[in-house]
Every structure is written in C-alpha cells, then in structure tokens.
N, C-alpha and C positions, 0 to 999 in steps of 0.2 A: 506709450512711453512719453514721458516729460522732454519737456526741448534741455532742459540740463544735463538730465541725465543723456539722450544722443548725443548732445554738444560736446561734454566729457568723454563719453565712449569715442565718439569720432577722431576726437584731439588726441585720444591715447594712442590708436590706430594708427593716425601719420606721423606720430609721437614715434611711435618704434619701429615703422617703417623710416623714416628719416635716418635714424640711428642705424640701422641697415645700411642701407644707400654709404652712408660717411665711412663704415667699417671698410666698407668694398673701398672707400676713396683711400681711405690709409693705407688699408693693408696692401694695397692692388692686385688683388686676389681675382683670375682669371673666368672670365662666364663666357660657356659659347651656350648658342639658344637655335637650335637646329643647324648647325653649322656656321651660326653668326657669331664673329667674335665680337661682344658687346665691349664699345670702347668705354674708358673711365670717365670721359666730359657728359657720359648718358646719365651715368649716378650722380655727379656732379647737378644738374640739371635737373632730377629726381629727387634728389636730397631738397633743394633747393624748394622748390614746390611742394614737398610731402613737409616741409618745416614748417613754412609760411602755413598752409593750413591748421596743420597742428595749430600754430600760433592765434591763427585768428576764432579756431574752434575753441581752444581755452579762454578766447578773450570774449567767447558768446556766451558761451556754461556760466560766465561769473554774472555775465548780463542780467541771464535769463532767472537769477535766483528768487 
C-alpha cells in the first residue's frame, strides 16, 4: 500500500470517527460500558484527538503525492 493511499484511508477513519465523538457531544446521548456511565468531557477529549489526526493524516496524503 502507498503511504497516500493509508494517509487518506487513516484520515477518513478519525474523519468519522470524530464525527461520532461530536454527535454523542450534541446530542448527549447516554453510553454505559459495563456498568460505566461514560461522562460527555470523554467524547469531548476523543473528538478532539480523533480530529487532530484526521487533520494531520490529510495533511500527510497531500504530502506524500
């Protein structure tokens, strides 16, 4: 595999995982994870990292052309 093509694929990946993360932030939509109520500053903080990568993985894929 080409480093552009993983760079892109990777970026899509925390791409919509980010988008995730933010949903759960707006909607405030309730997750328990074996009996853990998983509080909303967790997505918060996951969104937040799953962006940034996303962002820096698109900014590699253009690198790498």
């Amino acid at each position: 595999m080409k480093a552009h093509t993983f760079f892109t694929f990777a970026s899509a990946v925390f791409s919509i995982v980010a988008i995730v993360h933010l949903l759960r932030v707006i909607t405030g939509f309730g997750l328990v994870i074996a009996g853990w109520s998983v509080p909303i500053w967790v997505n918060t903080v996951a969104f937040l990292i799953a962006a940034i990568l996303g962002y820096h993985g698109l900014k590699l894929s253009r690198k790498t052309r």
